[in-house]
Backbone as CSV, one residue per row, in Angstrom:
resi,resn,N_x,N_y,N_z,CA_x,CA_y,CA_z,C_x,C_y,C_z
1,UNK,6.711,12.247,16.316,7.835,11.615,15.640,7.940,12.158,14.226
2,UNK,8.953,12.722,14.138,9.015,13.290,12.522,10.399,12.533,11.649
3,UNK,10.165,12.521,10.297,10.980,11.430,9.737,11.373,12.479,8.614
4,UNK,10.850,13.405,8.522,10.795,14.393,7.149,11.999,14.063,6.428
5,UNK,11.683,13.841,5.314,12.980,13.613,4.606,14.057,14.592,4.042
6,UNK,14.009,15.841,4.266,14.781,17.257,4.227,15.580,16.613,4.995
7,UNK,15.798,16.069,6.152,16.704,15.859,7.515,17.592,14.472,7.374
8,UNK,16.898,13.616,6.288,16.545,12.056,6.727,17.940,11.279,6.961
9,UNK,19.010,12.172,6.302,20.303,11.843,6.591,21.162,11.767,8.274
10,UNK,20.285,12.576,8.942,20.555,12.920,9.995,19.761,12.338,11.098
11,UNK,18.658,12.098,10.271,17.031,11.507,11.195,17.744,9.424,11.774
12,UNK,17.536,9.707,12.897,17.874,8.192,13.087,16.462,7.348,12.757
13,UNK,15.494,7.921,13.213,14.137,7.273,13.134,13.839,6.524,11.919
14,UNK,14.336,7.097,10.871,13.932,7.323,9.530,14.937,6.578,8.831
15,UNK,16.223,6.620,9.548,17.701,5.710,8.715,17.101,4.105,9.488
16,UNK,16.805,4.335,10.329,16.280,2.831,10.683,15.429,2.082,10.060
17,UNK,14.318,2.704,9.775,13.443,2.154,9.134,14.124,1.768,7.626
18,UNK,14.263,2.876,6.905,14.900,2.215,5.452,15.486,1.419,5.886
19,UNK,16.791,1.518,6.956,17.641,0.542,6.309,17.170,-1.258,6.943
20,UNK,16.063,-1.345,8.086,15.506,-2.635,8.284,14.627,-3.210,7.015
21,UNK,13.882,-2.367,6.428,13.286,-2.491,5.716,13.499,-3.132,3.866
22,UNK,14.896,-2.167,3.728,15.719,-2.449,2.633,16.238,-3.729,2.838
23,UNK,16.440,-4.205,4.152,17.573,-5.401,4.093,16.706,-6.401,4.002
24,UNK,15.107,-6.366,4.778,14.285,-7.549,5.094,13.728,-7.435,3.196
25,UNK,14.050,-7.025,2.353,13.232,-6.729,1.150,14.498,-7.453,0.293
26,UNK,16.109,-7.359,0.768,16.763,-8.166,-0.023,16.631,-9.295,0.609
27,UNK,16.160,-9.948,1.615,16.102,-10.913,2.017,14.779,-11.836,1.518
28,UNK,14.164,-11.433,1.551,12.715,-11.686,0.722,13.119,-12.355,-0.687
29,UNK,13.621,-11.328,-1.401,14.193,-11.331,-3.120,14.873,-13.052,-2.826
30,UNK,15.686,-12.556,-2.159,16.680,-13.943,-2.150,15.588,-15.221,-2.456
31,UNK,14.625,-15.108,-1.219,13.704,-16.288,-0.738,13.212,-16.739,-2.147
32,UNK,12.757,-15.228,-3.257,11.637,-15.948,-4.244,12.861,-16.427,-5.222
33,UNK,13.861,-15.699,-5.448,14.819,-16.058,-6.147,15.148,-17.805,-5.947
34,UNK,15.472,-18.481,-4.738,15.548,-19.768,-4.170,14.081,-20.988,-4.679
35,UNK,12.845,-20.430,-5.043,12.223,-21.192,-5.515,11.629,-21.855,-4.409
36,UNK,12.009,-21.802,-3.141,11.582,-23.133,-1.986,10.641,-21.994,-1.368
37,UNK,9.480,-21.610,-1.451,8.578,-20.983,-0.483,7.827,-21.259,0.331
38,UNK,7.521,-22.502,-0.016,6.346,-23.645,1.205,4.833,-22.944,1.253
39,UNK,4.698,-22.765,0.143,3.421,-22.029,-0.025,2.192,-22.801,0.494
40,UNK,1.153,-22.276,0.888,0.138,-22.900,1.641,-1.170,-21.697,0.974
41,UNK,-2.245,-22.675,0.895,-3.547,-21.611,0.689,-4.861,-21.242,2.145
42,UNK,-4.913,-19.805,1.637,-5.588,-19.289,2.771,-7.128,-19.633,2.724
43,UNK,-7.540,-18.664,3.009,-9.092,-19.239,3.334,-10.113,-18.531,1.531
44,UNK,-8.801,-18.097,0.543,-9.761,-18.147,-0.450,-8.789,-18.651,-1.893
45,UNK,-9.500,-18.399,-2.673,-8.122,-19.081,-3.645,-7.348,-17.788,-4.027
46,UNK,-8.012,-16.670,-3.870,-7.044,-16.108,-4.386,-5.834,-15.575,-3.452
47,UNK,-5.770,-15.979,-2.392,-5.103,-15.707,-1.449,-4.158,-17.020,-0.917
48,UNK,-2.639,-16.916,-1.315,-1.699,-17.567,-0.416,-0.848,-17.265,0.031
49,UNK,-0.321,-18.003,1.467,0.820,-17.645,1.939,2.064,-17.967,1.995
50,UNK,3.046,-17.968,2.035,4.157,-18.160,2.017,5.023,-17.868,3.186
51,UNK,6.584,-18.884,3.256,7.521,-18.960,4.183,8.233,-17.564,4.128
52,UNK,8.176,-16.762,3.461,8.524,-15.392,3.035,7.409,-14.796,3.849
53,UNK,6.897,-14.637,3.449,5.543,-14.209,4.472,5.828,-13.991,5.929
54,UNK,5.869,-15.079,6.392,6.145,-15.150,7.899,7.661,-14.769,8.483
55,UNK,8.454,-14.987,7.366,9.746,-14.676,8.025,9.731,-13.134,7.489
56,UNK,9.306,-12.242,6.809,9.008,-11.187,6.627,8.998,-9.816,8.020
57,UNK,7.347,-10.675,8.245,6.684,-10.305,9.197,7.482,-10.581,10.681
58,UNK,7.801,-11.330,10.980,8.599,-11.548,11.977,9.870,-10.549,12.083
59,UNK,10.727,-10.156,10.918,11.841,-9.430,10.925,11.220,-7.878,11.356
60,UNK,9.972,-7.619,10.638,9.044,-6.166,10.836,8.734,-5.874,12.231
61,UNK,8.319,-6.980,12.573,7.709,-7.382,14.134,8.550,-6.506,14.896
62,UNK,9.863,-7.575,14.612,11.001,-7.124,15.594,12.063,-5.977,15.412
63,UNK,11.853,-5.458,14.393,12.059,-4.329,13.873,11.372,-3.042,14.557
64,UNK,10.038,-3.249,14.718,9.263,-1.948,15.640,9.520,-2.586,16.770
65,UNK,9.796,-3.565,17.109,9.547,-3.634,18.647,10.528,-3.000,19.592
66,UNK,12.342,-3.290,18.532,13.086,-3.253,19.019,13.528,-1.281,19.312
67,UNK,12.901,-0.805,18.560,12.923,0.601,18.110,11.818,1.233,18.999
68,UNK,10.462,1.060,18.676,9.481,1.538,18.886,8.465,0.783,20.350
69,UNK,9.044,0.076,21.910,8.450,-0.886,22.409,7.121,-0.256,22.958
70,UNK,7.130,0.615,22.484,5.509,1.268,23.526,4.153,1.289,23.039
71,UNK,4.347,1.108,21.361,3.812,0.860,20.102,3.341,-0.435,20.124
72,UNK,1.825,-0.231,19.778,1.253,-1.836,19.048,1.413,-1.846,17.844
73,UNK,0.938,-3.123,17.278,1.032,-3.347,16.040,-0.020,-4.341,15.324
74,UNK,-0.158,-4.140,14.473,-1.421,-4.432,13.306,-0.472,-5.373,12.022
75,UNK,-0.621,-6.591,12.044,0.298,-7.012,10.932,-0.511,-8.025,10.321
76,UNK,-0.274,-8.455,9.345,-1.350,-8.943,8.130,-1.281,-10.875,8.672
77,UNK,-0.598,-11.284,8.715,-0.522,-12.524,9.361,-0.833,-12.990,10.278
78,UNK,0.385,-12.571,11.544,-0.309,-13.477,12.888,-0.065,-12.451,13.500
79,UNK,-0.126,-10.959,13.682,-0.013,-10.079,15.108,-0.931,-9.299,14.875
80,UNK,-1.996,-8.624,16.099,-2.894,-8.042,16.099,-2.821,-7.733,17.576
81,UNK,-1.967,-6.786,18.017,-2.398,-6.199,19.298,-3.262,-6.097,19.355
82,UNK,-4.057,-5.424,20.803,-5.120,-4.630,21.300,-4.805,-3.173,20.829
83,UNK,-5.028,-2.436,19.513,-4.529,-0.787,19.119,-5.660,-0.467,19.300
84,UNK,-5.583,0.930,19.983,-6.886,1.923,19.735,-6.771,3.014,19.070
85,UNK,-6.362,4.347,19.190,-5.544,5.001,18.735,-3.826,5.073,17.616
86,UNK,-3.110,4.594,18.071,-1.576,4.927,18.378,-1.337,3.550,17.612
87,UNK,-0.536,3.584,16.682,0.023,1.234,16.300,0.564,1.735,15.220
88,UNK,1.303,0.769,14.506,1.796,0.479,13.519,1.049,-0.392,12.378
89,UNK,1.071,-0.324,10.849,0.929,-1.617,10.344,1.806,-2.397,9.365
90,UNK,1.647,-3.154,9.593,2.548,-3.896,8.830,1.735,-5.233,7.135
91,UNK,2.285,-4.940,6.233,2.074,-6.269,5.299,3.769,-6.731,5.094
92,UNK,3.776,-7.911,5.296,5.439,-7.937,5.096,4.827,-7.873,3.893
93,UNK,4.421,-8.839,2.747,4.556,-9.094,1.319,3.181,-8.795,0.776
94,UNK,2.851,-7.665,0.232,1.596,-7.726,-0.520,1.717,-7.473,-1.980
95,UNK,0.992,-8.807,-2.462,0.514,-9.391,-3.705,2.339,-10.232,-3.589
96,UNK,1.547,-11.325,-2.842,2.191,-12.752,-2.561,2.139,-13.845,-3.832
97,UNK,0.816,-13.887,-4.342,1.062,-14.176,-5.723,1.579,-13.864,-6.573
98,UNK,1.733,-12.381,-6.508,2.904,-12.076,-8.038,4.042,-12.675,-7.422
99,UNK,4.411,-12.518,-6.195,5.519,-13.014,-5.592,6.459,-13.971,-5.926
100,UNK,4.993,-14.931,-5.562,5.137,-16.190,-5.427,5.594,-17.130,-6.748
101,UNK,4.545,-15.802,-8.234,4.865,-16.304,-9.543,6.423,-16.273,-10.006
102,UNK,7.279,-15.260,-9.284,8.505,-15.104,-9.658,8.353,-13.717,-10.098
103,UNK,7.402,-12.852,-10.004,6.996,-11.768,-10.740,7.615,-10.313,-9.811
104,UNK,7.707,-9.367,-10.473,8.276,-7.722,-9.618,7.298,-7.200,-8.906
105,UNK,6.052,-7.228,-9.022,4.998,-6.269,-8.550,4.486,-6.916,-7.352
106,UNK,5.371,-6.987,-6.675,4.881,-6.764,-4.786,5.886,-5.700,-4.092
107,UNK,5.050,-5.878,-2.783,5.897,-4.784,-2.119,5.638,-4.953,-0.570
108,UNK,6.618,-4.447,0.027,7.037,-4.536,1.509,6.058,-2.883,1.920
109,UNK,5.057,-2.947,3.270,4.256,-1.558,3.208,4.400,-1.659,4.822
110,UNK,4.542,-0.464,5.369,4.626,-0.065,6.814,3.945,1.497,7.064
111,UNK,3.483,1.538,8.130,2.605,2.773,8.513,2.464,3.020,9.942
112,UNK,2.294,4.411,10.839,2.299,4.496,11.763,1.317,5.484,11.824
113,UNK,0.382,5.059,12.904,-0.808,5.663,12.666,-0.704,6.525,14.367
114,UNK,-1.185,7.277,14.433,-1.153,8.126,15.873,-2.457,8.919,16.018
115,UNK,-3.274,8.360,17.339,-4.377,9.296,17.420,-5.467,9.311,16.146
116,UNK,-5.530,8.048,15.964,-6.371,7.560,14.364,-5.384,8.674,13.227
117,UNK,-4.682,9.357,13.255,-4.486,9.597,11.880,-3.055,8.985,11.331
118,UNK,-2.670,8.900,10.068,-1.523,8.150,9.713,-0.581,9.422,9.532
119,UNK,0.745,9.225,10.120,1.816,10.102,10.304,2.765,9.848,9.357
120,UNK,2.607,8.396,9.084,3.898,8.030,8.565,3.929,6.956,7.369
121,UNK,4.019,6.847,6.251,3.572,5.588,5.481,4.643,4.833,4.459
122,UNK,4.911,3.914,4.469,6.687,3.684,3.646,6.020,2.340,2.648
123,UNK,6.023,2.191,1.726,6.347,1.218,0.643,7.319,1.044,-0.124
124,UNK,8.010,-0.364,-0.118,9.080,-0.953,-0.955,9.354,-1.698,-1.555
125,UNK,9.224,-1.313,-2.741,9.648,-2.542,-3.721,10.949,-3.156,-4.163
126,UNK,11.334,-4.392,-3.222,12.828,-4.515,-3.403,13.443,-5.074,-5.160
127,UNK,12.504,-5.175,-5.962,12.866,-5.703,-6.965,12.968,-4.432,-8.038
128,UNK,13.150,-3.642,-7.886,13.618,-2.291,-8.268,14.116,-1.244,-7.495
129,UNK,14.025,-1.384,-6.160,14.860,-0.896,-4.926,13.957,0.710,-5.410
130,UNK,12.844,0.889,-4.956,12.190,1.937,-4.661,11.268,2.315,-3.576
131,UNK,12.292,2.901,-2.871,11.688,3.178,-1.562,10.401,4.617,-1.638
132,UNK,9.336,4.436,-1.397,8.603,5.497,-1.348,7.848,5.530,0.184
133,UNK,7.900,6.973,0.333,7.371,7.282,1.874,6.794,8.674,1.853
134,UNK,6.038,8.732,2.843,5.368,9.911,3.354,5.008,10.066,4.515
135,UNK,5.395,11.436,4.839,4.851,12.093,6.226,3.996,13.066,6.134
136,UNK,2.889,13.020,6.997,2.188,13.870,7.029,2.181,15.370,7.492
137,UNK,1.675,16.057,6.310,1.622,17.614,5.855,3.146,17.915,5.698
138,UNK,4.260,16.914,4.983,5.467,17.115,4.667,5.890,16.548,3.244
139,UNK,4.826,16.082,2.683,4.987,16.104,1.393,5.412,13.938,1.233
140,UNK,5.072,13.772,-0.282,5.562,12.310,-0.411,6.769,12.519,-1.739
141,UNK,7.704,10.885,-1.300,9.147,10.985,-2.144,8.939,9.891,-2.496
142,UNK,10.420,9.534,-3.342,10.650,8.303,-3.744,12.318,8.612,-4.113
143,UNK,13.004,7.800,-3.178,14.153,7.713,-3.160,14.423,8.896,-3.224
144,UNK,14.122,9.579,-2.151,14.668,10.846,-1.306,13.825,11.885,-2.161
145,UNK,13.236,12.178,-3.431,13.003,12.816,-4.210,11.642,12.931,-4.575
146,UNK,10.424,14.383,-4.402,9.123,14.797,-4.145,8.905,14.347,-5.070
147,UNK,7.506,13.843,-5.068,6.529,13.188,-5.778,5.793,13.530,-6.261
148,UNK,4.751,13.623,-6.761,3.149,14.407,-7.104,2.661,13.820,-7.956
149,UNK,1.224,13.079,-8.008,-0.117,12.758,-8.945,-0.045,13.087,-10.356
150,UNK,-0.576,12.656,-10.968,-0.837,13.449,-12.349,-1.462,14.604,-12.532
151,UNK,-1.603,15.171,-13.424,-2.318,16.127,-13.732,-3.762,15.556,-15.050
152,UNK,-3.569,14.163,-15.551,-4.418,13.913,-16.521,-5.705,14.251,-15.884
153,UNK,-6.672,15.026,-16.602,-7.892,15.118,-16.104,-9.168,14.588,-17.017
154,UNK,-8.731,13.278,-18.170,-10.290,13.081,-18.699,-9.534,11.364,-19.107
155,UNK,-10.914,11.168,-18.430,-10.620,9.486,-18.241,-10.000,8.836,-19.750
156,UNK,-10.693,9.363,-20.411,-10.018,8.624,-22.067,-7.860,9.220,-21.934
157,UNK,-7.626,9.520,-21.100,-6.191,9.562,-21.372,-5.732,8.683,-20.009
158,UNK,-6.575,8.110,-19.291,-5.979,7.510,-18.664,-5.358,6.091,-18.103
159,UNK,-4.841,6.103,-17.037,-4.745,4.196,-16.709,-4.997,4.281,-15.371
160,UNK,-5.699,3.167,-15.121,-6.751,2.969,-14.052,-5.969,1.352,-13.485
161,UNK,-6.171,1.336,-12.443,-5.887,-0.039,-11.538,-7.015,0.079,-11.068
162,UNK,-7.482,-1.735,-11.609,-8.596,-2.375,-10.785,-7.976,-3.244,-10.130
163,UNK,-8.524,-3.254,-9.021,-7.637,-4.761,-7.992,-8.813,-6.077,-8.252
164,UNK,-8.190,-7.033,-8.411,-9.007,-8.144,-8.844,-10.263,-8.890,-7.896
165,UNK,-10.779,-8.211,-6.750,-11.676,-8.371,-6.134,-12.910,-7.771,-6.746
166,UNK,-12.180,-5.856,-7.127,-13.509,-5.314,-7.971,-13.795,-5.774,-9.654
167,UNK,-12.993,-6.226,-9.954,-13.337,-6.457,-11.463,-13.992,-7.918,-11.196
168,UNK,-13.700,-8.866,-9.976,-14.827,-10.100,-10.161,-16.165,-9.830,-9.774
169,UNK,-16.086,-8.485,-8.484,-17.634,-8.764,-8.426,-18.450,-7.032,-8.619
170,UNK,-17.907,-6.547,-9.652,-17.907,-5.454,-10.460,-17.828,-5.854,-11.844
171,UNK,-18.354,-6.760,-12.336,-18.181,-7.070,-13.663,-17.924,-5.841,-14.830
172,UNK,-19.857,-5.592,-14.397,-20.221,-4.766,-15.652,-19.853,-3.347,-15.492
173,UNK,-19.951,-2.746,-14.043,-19.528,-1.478,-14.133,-17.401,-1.799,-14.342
174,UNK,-16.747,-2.403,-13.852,-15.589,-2.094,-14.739,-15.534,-2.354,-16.309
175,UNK,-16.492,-3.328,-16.976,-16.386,-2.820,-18.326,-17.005,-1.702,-18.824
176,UNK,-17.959,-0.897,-18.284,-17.847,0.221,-18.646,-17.059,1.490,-18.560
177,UNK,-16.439,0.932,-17.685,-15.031,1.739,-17.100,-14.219,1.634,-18.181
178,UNK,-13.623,0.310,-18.222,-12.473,-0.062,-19.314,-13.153,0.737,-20.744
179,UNK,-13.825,0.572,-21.451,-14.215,1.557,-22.702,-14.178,2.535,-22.857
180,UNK,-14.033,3.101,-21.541,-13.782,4.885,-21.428,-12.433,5.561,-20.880
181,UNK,-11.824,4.564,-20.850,-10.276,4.661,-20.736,-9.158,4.162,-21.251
182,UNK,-7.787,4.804,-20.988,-6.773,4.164,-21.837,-6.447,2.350,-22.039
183,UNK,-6.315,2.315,-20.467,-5.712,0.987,-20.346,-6.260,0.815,-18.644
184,UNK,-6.600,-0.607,-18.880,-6.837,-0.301,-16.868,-5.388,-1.575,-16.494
185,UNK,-4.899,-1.725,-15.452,-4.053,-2.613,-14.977,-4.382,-3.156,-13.646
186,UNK,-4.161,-4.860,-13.752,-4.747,-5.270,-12.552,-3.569,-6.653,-12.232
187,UNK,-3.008,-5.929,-11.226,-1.709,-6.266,-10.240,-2.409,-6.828,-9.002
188,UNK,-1.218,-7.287,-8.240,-1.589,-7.568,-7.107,-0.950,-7.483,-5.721
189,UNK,-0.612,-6.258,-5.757,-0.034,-5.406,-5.016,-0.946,-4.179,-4.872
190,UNK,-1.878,-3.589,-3.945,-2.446,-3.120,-3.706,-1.582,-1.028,-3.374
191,UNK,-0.642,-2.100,-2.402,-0.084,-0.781,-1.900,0.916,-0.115,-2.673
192,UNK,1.385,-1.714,-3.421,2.450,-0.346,-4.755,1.812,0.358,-5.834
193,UNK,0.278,0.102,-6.105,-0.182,0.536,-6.961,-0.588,2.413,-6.824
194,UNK,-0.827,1.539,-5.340,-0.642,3.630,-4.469,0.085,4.300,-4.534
195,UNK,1.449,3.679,-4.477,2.455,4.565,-4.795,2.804,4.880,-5.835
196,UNK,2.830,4.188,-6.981,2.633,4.541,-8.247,2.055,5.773,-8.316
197,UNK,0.630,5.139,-8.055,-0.769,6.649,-8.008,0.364,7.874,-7.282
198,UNK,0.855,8.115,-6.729,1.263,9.288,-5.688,2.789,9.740,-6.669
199,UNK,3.245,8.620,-7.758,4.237,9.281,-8.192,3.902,9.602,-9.938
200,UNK,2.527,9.441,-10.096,2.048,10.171,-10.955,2.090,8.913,-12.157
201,UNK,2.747,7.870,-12.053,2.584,6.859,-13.080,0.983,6.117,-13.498
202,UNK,0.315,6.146,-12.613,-1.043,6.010,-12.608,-2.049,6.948,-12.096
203,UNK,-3.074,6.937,-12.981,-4.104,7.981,-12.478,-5.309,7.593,-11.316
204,UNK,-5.485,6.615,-11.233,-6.391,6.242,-10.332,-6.392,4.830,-9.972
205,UNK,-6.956,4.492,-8.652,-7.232,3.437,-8.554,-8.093,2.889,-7.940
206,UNK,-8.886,1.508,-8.130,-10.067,1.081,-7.683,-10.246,-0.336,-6.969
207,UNK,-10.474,-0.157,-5.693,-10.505,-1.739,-4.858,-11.641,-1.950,-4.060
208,UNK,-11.922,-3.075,-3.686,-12.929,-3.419,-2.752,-12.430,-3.926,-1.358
209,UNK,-13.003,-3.780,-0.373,-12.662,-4.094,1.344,-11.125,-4.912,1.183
210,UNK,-10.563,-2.986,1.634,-9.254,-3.606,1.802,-9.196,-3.818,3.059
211,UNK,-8.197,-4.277,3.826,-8.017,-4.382,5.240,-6.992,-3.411,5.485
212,UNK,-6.960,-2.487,6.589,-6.212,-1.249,6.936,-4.818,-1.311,6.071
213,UNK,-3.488,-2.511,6.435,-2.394,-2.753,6.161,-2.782,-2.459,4.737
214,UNK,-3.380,-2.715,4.079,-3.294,-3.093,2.741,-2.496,-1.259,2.179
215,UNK,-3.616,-0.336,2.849,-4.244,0.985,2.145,-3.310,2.270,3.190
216,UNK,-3.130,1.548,4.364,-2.593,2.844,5.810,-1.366,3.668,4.529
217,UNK,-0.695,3.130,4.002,0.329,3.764,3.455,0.256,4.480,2.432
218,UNK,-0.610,3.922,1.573,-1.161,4.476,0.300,-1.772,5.721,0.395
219,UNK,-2.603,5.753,1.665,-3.674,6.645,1.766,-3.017,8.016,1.810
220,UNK,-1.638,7.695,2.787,-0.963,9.140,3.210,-0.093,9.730,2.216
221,UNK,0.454,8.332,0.962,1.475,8.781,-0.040,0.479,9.635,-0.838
222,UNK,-0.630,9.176,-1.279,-1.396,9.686,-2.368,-1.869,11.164,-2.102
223,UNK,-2.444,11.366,-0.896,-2.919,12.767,-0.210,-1.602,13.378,-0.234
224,UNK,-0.367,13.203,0.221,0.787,13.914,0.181,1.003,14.333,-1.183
225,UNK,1.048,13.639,-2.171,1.247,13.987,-3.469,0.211,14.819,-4.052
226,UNK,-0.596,15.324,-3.574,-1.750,16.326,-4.382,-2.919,15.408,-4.606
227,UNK,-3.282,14.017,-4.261,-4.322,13.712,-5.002,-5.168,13.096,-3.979
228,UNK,-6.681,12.148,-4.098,-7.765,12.344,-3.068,-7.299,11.032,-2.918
229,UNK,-8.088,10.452,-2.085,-8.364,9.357,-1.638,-9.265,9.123,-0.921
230,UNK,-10.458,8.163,-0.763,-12.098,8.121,-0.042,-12.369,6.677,-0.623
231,UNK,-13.541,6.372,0.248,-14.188,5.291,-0.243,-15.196,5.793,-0.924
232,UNK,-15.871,4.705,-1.466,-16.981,4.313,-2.694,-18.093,5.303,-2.054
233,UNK,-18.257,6.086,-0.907,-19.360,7.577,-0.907,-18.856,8.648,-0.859
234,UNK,-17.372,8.693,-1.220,-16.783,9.561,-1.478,-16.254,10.421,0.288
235,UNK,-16.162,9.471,1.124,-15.672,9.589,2.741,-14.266,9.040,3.226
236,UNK,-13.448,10.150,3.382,-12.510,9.887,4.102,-12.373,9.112,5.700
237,UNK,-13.253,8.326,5.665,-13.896,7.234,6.782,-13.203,5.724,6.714
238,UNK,-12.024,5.142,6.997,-11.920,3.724,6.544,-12.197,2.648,8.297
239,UNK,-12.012,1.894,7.877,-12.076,0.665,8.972,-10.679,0.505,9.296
240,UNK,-10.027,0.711,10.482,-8.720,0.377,11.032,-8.316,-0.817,11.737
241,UNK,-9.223,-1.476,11.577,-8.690,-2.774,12.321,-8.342,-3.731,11.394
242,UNK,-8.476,-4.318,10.649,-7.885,-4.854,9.682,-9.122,-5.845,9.230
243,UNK,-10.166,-5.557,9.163,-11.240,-6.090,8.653,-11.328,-6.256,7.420
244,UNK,-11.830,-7.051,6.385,-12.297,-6.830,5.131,-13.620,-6.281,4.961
245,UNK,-13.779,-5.330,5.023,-15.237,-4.352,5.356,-15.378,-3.752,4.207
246,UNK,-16.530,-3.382,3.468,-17.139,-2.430,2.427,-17.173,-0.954,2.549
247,UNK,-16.538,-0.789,4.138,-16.215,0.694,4.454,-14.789,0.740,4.037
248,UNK,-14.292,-0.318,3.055,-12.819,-0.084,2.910,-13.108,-0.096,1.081
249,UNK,-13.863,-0.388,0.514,-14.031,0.185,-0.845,-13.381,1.159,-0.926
250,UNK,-12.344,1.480,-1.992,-11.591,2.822,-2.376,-11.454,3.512,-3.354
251,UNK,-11.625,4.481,-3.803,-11.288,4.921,-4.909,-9.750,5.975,-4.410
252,UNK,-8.865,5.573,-5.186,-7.843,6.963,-5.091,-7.936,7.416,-6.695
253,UNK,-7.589,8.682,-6.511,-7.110,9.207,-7.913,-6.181,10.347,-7.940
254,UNK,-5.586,10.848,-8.726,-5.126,12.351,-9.085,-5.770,13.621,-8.369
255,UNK,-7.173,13.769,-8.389,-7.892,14.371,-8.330,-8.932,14.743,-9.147
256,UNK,-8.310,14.521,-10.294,-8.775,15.386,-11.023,-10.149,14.437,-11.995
257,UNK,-9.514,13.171,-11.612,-10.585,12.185,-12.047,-11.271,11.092,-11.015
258,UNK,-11.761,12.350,-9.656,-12.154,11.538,-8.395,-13.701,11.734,-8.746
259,UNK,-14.452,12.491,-9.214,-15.714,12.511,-9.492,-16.547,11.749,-10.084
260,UNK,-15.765,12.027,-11.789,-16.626,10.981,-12.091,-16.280,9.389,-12.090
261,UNK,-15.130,9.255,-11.276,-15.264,7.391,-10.517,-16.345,7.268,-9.737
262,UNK,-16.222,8.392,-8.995,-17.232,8.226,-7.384,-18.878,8.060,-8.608
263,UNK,-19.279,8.935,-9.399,-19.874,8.841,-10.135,-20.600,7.528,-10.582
264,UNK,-19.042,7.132,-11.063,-19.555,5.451,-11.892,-19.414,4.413,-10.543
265,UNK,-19.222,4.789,-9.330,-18.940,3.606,-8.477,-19.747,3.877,-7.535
């Protein structure tokens, strides 16, 4: 299945997806805009869910199903085929709390994984309407237009995303981090922070056991754009089932400042 965006005007595969995706993302907006979310807490505090959430996921659901029926799917809520190979994933809303605060920094993330590798990876942020995607060994965009990493190569010029799992139980090594760099930023949106990383606005970034959905998209925007991505031994090895596993520790970066993270991490 190719989506390449050279074509994408012409690509039905690819006009589908944006345009389900774009609409379930103004539909979302609306929801936080409305104030009524029916928020509920998950099994930690820093984690809740929302009526956005589920009606999200449900529109995504039926979105691959109706397109794609031969395809499983991996979705952050309530669907978890039997995938071995071959699936989709889905987060309708990740970083539900900024969401939820009334805040911009979440994002709608989808991925299609084939034969364990990811083919296809789309993040959207409807509160600035920036669609970013990537196909594999075809390069990553953002609103139709190539992307690429930074080039900063010495941590004192840079900005770093910690996701707030590693800075609670990473105390001391992220403050030694933070002293040796520009600015670090800690959002809660996992997967837009990837895309960021892949469109060169950030130089690196640092999380602990993500679950597949979180990272499937990130992983392919960031490598498309010139820059690495591995976990904490420096292995392009993650956990695909949607586990919160320590084989999902991540570092992405530019490249150029993947060493000495792996280094300090």
């Amino acid at each position: 299945m190719s989506l390449y965006p050279d074509s994408c005007e012409n690509n039905t595969t690819y006009q589908i997806l944006k345009k389900g995706v774009t609409e379930i993302g103004e539909m979302v907006m609306a929801m936080q805009q409305s104030g009524n979310l029916g928020t509920t807490q998950k099994e930690s505090i820093h984690s809740i869910l929302t009526v956005a959430d589920k009606e999200a996921e449900s529109k995504l659901i039926d979105l691959i199903k109706s397109n794609f029926p031969e395809n499983a799917i991996l979705s952050e809520e309530s669907f978890s085929e039997n995938h071995t190979k071959t699936f989709w994933t889905i987060d309708p809303i990740d970083g539900t709390s900024f969401f939820e605060h009334g805040l911009r920094d979440w994002s709608i993330n989808l991925s299609f994984v084939e034969n364990n590798k990811i083919q296809f990876g789309m993040t959207y942020c409807p509160s600035v309407r920036e669609l970013f995607f990537a196909e594999a060994g075809r390069g990553a965009f953002l609103n139709g237009k190539s992307i690429q990493v930074s080039s900063r190569d010495k941590l004192k010029d840079s900005i770093i995303y910690i996701g707030n799992k590693a800075f609670i139980q990473h105390i001391d090594t992220i403050h030694t981090l933070a002293k040796n760099i520009r600015s670090a930023w800690i959002t809660g949106s996992t997967g837009l922070v990837l895309a960021n990383l892949a469109a060169g606005r950030v130089d690196a970034a640092i999380q602990i056991e993500q679950p597949f959905w979180d990272i499937a998209p990130g992983i392919l925007l960031v490598q498309e754009a010139g820059g690495m991505f591995t976990n904490w031994q420096g292995e392009e090895d993650f956990d695909m089932s949607g586990a919160y596993t320590q084989q999902n520790n991540i570092i992405a970066s530019n490249g150029a400042l993947h060493k000495s993270l792996l280094t300090l991490f």
